[in-house]
C-alpha positions in Angstrom: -29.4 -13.5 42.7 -27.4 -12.4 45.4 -28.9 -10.3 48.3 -26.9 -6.7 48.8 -25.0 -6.0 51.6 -25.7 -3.3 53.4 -21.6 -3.0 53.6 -21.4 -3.0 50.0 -24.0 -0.2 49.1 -22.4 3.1 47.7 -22.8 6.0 49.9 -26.0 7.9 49.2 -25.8 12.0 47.7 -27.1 14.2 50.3 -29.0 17.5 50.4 -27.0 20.1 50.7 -27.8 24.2 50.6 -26.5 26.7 48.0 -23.0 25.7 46.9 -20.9 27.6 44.3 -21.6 26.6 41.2 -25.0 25.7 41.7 -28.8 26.8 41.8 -30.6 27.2 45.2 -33.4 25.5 45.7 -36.6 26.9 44.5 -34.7 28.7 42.4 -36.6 29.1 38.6 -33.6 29.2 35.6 -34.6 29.7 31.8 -32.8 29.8 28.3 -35.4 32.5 27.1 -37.5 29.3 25.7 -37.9 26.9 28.4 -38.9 27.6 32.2 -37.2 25.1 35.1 -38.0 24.7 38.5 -34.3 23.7 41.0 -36.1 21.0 42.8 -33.2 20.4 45.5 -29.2 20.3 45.0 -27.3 17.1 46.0 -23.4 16.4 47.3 -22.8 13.0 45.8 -20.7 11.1 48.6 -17.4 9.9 47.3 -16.5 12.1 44.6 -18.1 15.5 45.9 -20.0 16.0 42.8 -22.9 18.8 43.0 -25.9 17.8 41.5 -28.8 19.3 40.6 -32.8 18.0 40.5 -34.8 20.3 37.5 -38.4 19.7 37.4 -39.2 21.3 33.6 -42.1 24.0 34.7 -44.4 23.1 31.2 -43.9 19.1 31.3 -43.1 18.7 34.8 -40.8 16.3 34.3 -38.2 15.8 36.9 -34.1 15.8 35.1 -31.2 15.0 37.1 -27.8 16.4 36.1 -24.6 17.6 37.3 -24.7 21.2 38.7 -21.6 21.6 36.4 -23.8 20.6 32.9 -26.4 22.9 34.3 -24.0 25.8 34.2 -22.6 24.6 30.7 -26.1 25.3 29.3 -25.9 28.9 30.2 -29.4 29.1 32.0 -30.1 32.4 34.0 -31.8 32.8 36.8 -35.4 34.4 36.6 -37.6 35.7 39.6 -41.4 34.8 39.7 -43.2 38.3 39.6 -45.0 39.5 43.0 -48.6 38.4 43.4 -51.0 41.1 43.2 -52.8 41.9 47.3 
């Protein structure tokens, strides 16, 4: 097997801050049945795709998707409620 270039590795998707079109980070979205966490948003490189991190808030699994699927699913944005002082 042949050792990678450096040269030859696609560019890497970057962190990038609220886009249109997608989540913020920290940002919690729900269907009414399931509860996600927006982990961080990406910019992939060469084609400018948004991306989006999910971490699923009752399995904590981590799902990576395009920020454009996430909007597909029709998920609304929910805000956690104020902790009591």
């Amino acid at each position: 097997m042949k050792p990678i270039d450096q040269r030859e590795r696609a560019p890497r998707a970057v962190r990038v801050g609220p886009r249109r079109g997608a989540p913020a980070d920290g940002t919690y979205l729900t269907d009414g049945k399931a509860l996600f966490h927006v982990e961080r948003t990406l910019l992939d490189g060469p084609k400018g795709e948004l991306f989006v991190e999910l971490e699923d808030c009752r399995t904590l699994d981590l799902i990576f998707c395009s920020a454009r699927s996430v909007a597909a699913l029709g998920l609304r944005t929910v805000q956690p409620l104020a902790k009591a002082a």
